[in-house]
C-alpha positions as CSV (number, residue, x, y, z in Angstrom):
1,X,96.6,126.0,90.4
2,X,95.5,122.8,90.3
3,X,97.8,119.5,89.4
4,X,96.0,118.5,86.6
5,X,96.5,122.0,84.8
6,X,100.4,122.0,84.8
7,X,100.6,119.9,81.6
8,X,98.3,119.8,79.1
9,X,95.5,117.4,78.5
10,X,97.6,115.7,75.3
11,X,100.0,115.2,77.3
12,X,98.2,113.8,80.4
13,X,96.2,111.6,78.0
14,X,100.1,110.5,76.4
15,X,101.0,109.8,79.6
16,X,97.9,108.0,80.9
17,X,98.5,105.4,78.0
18,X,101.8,104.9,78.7
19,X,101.5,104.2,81.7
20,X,98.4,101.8,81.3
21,X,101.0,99.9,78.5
22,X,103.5,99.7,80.9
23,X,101.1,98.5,83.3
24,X,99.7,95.2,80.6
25,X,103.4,94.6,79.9
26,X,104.8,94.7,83.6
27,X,101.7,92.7,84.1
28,X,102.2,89.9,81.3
29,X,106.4,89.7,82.8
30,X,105.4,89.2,86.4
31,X,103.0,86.7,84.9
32,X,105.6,84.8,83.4
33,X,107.9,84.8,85.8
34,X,105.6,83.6,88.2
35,X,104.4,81.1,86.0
36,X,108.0,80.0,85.7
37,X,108.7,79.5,89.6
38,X,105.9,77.6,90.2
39,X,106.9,75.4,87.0
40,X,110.4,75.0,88.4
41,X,110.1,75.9,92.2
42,X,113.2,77.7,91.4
43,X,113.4,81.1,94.2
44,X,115.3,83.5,92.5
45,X,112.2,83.3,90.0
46,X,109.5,83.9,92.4
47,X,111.7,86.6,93.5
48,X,111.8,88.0,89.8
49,X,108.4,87.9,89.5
50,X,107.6,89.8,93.1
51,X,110.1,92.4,91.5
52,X,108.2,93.0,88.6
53,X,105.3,93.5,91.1
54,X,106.5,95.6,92.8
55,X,107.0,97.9,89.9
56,X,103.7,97.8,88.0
57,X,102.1,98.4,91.7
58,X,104.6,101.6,91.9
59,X,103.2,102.5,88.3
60,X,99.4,101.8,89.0
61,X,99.6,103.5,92.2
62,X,101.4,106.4,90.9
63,X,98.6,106.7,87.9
64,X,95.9,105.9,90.9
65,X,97.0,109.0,93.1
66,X,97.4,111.4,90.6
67,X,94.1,111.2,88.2
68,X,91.7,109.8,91.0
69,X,92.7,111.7,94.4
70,X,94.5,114.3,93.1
71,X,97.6,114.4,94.7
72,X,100.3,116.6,93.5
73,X,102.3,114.7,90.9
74,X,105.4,114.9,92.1
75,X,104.2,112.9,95.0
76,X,102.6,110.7,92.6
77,X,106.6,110.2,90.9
78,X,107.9,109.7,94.2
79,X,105.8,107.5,95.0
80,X,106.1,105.4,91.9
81,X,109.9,105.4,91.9
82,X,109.9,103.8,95.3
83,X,108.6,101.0,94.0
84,X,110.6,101.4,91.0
85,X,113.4,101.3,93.0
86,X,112.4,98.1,95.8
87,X,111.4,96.3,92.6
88,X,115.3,96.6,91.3
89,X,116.7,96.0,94.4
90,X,114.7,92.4,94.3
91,X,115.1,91.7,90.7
92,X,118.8,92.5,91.2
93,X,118.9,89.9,94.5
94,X,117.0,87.3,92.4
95,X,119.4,87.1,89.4
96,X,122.2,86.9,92.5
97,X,120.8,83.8,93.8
């Protein structure tokens, strides 16, 4: 069996626009908050906006392993909620700082 035929194709098309959403949003907040460090010079800010990086690269990659190389999906989740997870560790260090 296949990856691509354990849900079906409304629901890989549900998720494949959720995840392209998430994707323009994550992109338009590390935009800002990039924006805003170099504005302000201010670290924890460019630390923010590395953390939102870090997150909408976990979710395009995730997106990018499953539909175009066809790796399994749950390698596809891991992979995504490592960066998930790196990108709250940094967001939680910049709003430390």
């Amino acid at each position: 069996m296949s990856p691509h035929t354990t849900v079906g194709t409304e629901v890989q098309l549900a998720i494949a626009v959720v995840k392209t959403l998430i994707l323009a949003a994550g992109g338009i907040v590390t935009y800002l908050a990039y924006s805003a460090y170099r504005r302000t010079g201010d670290g924890s800010l460019r630390l923010l906006s590395i953390g939102f990086g870090l997150i909408v690269v976990g979710v395009l990659l995730a997106g990018f392993t499953f539909e175009l190389l066809g790796v399994d999906l749950g390698i596809g989740i891991l992979i995504e909620s490592l960066f998930v997870l790196a990108g709250m560790l940094i967001i939680a260090h910049s709003l430390r700082v």
